[in-house]
N, C-alpha and C positions, 0 to 999 in steps of 0.2 A: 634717848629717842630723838631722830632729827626731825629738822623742823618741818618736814614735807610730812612725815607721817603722824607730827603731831597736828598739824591744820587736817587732815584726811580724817582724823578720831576724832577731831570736832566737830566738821561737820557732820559725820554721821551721829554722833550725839543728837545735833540740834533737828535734822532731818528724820532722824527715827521715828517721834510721834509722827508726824505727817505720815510717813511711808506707814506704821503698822494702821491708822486711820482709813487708809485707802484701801478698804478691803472690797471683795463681792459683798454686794448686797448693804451695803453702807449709803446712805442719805446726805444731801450734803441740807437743802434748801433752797428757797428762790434768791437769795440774795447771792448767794455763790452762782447761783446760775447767771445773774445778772451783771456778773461782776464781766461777762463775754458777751452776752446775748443782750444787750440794752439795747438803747436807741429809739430810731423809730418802729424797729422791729414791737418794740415789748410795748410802744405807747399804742402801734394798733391790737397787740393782745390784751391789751388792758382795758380796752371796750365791747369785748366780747363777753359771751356767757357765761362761758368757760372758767374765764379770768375769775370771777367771780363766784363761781361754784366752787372752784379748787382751793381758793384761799382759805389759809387756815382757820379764822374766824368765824367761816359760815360754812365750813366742810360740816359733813351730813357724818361720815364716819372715818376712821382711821388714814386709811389709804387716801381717800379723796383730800383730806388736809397735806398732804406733801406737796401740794403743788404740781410744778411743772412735772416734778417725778413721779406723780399717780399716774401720767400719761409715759412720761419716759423709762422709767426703769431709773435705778439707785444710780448715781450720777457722781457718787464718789472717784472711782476710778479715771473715771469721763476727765472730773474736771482737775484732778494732780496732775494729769499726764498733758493737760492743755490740748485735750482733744484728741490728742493721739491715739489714746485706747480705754476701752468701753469696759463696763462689766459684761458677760454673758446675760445677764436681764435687763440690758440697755436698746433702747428701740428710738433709731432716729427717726423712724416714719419716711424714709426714703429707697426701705428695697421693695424688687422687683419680682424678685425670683416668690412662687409660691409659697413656699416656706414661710417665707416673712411676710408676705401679704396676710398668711393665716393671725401671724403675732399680732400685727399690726389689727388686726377687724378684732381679734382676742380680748386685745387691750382696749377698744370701746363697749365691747360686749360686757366688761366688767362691771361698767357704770349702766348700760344703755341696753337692757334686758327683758326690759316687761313691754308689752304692747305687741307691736307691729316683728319686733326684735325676734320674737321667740320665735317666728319660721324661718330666720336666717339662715342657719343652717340647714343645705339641701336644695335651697331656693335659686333660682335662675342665674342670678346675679351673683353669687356663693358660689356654685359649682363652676363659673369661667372663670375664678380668682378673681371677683370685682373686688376691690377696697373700700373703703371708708372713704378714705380719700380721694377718690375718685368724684365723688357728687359733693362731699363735704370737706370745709375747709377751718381751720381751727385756730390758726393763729391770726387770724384779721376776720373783720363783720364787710363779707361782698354780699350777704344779701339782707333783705328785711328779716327774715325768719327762715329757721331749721338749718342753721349754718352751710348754707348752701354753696358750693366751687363757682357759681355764675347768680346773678342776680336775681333768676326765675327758674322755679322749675323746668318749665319746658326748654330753657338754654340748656339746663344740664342733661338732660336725657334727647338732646339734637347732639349730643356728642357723639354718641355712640346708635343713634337708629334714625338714622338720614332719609329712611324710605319713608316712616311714620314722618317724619319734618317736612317733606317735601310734599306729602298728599294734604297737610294741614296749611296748606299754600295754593291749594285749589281752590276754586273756586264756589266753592260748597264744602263749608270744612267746619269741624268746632269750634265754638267761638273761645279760640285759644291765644289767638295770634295778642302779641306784645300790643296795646291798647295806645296811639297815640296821643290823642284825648278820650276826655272823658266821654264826648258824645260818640264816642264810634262803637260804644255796646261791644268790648271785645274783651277778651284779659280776664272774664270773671271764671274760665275754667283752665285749668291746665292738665298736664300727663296723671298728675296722681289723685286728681277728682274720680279715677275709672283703676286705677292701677296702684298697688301698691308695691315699692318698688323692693321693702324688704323682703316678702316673701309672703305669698298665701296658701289657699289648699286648693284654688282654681288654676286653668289653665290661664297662659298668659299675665302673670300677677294682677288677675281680674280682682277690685276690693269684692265684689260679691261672688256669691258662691259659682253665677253662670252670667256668662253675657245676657241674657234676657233681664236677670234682676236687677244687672249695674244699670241697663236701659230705663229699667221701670223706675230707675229712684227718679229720674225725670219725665219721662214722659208715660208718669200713673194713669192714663187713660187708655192708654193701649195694655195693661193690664190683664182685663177680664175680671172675673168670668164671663163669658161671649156664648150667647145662645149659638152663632154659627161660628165656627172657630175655621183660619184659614191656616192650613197644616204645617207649611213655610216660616209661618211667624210666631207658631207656637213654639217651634222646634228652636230657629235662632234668627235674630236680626240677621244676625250676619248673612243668611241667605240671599237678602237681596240689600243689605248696605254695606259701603266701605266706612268702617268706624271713624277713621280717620280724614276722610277728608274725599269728593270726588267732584267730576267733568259734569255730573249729571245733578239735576234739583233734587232736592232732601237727601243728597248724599245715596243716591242710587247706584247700583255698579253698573247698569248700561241705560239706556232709552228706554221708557214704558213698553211700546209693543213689545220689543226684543226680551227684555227680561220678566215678560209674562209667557211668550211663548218658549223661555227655556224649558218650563215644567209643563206647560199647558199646548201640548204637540195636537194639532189632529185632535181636538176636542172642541166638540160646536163652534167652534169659529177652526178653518183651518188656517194650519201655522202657513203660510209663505209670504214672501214679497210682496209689498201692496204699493200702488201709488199714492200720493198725496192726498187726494182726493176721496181716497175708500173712508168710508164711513168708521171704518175699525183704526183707522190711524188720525182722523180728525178731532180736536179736540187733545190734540197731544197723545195721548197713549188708550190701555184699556180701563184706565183710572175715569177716562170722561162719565164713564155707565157704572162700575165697580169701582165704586166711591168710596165703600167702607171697607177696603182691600186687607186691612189686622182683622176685622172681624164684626161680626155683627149681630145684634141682640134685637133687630123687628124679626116678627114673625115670616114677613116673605122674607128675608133675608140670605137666603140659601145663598145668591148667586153675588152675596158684597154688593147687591145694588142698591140698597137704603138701608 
């Protein structure tokens, strides 16, 4: 035998374990993983939730003790090849195409099930191929709470609906805005006090069944039951507020006169143009007289005016 194909027999001798090791579906650990992925990277995973849920010691069940590879996929192949090539149940958490968007939310849905989770599928956010990754972020702590992609809710969903961002910067808006101090009464509500963003069985991932009930978990007074019930506000806020934010006081969609006469044409007061002056625009709108405009439980009450 020469001595070229005696060194060539050797080494596949010594290589073989390795090489039969490296199969699909083969586990390596986190210290193998670590042995590439350290640094600062792994010292900010390591004050995450995560970090701590997945490690072996305090894993809940099987799968969730493997570590990095309960999220990644068996990481044998992964890591003989020095990254080069994966298993087919390898998931780096970086494609794009739907396909793997689906893996990827797949692979959280594994752990993250019960709650809010189970209308995922179907749900608004679901059906554009949103990810996981998109509002959440897993290998470093950016927010307080709910492993958040930005440090506040309402930073992560200004990503993607600019229109809602921008009416919540009017002038009459919820009090959602990022709170510079404490005195400025702002910051105690955000997007998902109203909206839930996995999935529900209302429109608009309303948390309640109808925009009227998500209103009512705050402002319980306009409720009822109402001896005079005013038709507009039974039906839905939305009729005459913009949820989100508006030009006009208590978040109105236009001026008092004008958005009483959109419904109220040519009825005991006629609809038209008035000057300053007319007694039906003084006092700011038709609210001066129809005070109790959600509704009203006195006996004269018919017309919202006590």
């Amino acid at each position: 035998m020469s001595l070229l194909a005696g060194v060539l027999a050797t080494l596949v001798l010594c290589l073989a374990p390795g090489l039969a090791s490296a199969q699909a579906g083969e586990t390596v650990g986190d210290d193998t993983c670590l042995g590439c992925h350290g640094g600062p990277a792994n010292e900010a995973y390591q004050r995450t939730v995560h970090a701590k849920a997945l490690a072996r010691e305090s894993a809940v069940n099987a799968r969730v003790g493997h570590g990095c590879e309960a999220c990644h996929g068996p990481g044998a192949v992964h890591a003989r090849s020095g990254g080069r090539d994966a298993d087919p149940a390898w998931l780096a958490f970086d494609g794009t195409e739907p396909a793997e968007i689906t893996r990827q939310n797949e692979s959280c849905l594994g752990c993250h099930q019960g709650g809010s989770q189970r209308l995922w599928h179907g749900s608004p956010h679901e059906s554009r191929d949103g990810s996981c990754l998109s509002c959440h972020t897993v290998m470093r702590r950016v927010s307080e709470r709910a492993l958040l992609s930005r440090s506040t809710e309402s930073a992560v969903c200004r990503q993607c609906h600019p229109l809602a961002a921008a009416q919540a910067m009017r002038t009459s808006h919820m009090p959602m805005r990022q709170a510079v101090t404490s005195a400025s009464g702002e910051s105690f509500m955000s997007c998902a006090s109203c909206h839930e963003p996995h999935g529900t069985i209302a429109d608009s991932l309303i948390r309640a069944h109808t925009v009227n009930d998500s209103c009512y978990g705050c402002h319980a007074d306009k409720r009822g039951p109402l001896l005079w019930e005013h038709a507009p506000v039974s039906e839905s806020c939305l009729n005459c507020h913009v949820p989100h934010g508006s030009l006009q006081p208590n978040m109105l969609r236009m001026a008092g006169p004008r958005l009483c006469q959109s419904c109220h044409v040519a009825t005991l007061h006629p609809s038209e143009a008035r000057l300053g002056e007319s007694r039906f625009v003084l006092g700011a709108n038709c609210m001066h007289c129809h005070s109790q405009v959600h509704g009203s439980n006195h006996p004269s009450g018919m017309f919202f005016t006590r």
